[in-house]
C-alpha positions in Angstrom: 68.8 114.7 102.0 71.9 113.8 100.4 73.2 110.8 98.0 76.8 108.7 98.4 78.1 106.0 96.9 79.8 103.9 98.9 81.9 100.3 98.1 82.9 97.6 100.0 85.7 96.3 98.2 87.3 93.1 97.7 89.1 92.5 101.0 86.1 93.5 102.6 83.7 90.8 100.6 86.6 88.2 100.8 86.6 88.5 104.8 82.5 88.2 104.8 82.2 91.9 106.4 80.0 92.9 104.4 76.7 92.8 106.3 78.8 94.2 109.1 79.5 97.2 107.2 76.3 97.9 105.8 74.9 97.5 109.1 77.3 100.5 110.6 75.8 102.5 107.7 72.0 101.6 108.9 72.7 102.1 112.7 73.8 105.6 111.8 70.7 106.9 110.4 72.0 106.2 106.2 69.4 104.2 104.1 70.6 102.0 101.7 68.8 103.4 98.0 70.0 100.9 95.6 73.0 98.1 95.7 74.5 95.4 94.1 77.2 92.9 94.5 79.2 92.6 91.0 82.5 92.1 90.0 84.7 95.0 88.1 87.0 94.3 85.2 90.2 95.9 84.9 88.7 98.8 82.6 85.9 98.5 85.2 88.1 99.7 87.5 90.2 102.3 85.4 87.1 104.3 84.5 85.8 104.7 87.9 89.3 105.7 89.4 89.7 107.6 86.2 90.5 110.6 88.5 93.7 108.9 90.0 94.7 108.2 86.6 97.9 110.2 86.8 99.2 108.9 90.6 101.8 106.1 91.3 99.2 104.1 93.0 96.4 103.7 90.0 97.5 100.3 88.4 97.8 98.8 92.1 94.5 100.3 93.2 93.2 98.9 89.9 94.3 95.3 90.1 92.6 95.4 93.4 89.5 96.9 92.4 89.4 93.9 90.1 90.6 91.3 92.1 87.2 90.2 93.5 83.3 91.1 94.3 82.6 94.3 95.2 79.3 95.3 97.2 78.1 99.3 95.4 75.6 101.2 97.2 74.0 104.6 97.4 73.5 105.4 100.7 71.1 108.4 101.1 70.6 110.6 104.3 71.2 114.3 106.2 75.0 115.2 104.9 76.1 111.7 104.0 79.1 112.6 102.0 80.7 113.6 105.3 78.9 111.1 108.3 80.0 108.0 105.8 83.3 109.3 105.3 83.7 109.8 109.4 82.5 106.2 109.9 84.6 105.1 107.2 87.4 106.1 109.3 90.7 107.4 107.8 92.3 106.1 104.3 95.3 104.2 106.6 93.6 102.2 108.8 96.9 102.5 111.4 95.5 106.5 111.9 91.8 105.7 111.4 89.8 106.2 114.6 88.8 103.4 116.9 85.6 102.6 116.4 85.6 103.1 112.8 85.1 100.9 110.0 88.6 100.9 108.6 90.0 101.0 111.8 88.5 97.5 112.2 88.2 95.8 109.4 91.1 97.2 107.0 93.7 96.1 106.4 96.1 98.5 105.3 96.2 101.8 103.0 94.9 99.8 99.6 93.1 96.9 101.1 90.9 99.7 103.7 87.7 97.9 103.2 85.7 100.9 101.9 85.0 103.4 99.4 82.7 106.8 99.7 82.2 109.8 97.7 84.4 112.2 98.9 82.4 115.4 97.5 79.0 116.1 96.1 80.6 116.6 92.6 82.4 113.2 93.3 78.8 111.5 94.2 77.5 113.1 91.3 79.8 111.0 89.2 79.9 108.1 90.9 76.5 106.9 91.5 75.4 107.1 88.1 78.4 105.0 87.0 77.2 102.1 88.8 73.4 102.5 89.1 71.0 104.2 86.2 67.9 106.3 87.9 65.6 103.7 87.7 67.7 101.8 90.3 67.5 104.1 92.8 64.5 103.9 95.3 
């Protein structure tokens, strides 16, 4: 069994897709162990991406981050990291997959609707910077 955080992110809360998406992760087999709707602040936002901190696109990726609700949630099942990540679709939703979540929600590279861990070391990070153990269920 195997933990990921995944987000749906402000585009995807501000076009009401979020039941939409969590029910892609549910129809695949995931099982949703903690979430929460919130809203990040700008520091919010810089220490989760912390690891972008260095590329052109951190201060855009930032201000959108922070630019509405988010929906965080661990979503916990047999390789997760990768499955969510291949429903997910690719980061541009113009190459992502039909069928996929980015490919049919997102709308372009920034605004792609979702986030997931992209490694266990990733997950390992991320998870516990939203949600403390006693969260998890």
């Amino acid at each position: 069994m195997e933990r990921t955080l995944s987000i749906v992110k402000p585009d995807g809360t501000k076009k009401n897709v979020i039941g939409k998406v969590i029910d892609r992760f549910e129809s695949a087999g995931f099982r949703v162990a903690a979430m929460k709707k919130i809203q990040l602040s700008k520091e919010d936002a810089k220490g989760f991406y912390f690891v972008h901190r260095d590329r052109p696109f951190y201060d855009e990726l930032t201000d959108f981050m922070s630019s509405g609700p988010v929906v965080v949630m661990v979503l916990e099942g047999e390789n997760a990291i990768l499955k969510v990540r291949e429903l997910m679709g690719s980061t541009n939703p113009a190459e992502a997959a039909p069928g996929t979540i980015r490919a049919d929600f997102a709308s372009n590279v920034q605004q792609n609707t979702v986030h997931g861990s992209d490694s266990p070391e990733s997950a390992a990070i991320e998870i516990p910077y939203f949600f403390s153990s006693l969260e998890l269920c």
